[in-house]
N, C-alpha and C positions, 0 to 999 in steps of 0.2 A: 746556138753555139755560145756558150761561154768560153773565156779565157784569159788566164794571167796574162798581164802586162806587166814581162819579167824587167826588174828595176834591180844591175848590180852595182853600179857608179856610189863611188859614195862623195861627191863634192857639192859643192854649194850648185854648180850650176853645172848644167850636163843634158847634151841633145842625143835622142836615139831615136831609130826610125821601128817604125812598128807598122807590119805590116795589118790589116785591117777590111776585112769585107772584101779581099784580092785587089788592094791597092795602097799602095808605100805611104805613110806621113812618117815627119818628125815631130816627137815629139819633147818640148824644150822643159824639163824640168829647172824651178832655181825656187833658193832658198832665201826667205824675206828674215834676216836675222834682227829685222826694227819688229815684227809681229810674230817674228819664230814661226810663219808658215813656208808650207812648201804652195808653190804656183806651179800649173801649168798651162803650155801654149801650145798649138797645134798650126803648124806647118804644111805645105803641100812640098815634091818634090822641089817644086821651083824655090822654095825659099822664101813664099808668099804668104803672110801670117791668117788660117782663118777664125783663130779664136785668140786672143791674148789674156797671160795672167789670169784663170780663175782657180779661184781659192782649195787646193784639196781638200775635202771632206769624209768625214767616216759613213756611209749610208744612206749619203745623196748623190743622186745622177748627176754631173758635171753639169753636160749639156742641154738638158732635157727645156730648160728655159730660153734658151737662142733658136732662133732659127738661123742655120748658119747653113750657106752656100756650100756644094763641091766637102761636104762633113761625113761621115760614116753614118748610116742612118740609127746605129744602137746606140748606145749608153755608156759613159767608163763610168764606174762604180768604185770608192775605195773603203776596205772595211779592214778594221783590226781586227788581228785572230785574236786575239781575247775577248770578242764578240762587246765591247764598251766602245762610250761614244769619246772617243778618246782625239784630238788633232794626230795626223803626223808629223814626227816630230825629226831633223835632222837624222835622229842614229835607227830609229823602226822603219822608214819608207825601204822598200822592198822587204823588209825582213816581218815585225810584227803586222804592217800595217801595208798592204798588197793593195794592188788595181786591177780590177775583172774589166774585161770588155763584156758588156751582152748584145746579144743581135738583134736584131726587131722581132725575129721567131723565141729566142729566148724570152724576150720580156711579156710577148702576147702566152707563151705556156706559161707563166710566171702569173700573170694575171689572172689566166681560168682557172691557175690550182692545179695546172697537170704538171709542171716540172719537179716540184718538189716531192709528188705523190710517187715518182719513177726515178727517185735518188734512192 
């Protein structure tokens, strides 16, 4: 399973829950206006932080480098539609520059070469 992580907020800083693998996080978007990046952190319902501040990226896996407790076992992914390695930037997050979740089965057909063969 793939899926957008629909972002409509447009302020510097802004939490939303996104449901994920059949269970609720928040997730804390904010904007570093000293590095002009966007951050995020990932929250449990409690209000329990289990990832803080890492850096958005164009076409790198967020997480893929933690091993983080009680985490969603897939990937958030963010890539510009103008397919360039571009930051996001304040006015593109949700709009030019989107966040996919992928699932562990997405990323395993990703890897053999079947998902993309059956788009």
């Amino acid at each position: 399973m793939i899926y957008e992580i629909v972002i409509t907020n447009k302020s510097h800083y802004f939490v939303q829950t996104n449901i994920i693998d059949n269970q609720a996080y928040q997730f804390e978007f904010s904007f570093n206006s000293r590095d002009e990046r966007w951050r995020l952190s990932v929250l449990d319902m409690k209000d329990n932080y289990l990832i803080r501040n890492i850096k958005i990226l164009p076409f790198v896996g967020m997480f893929k480098r933690y091993k983080i407790e009680n985490l969603f076992a897939g990937e958030i992914v963010g890539f510009n539609n103008k397919n360039i390695y571009e930051y996001p930037n304040f006015e593109n997050l949700g709009n030019e520059f989107k966040i996919y979740y992928f699932s562990t089965e997405a990323i395993d057909k990703i890897k053999q070469g079947e998902l993309w063969n059956n788009i």
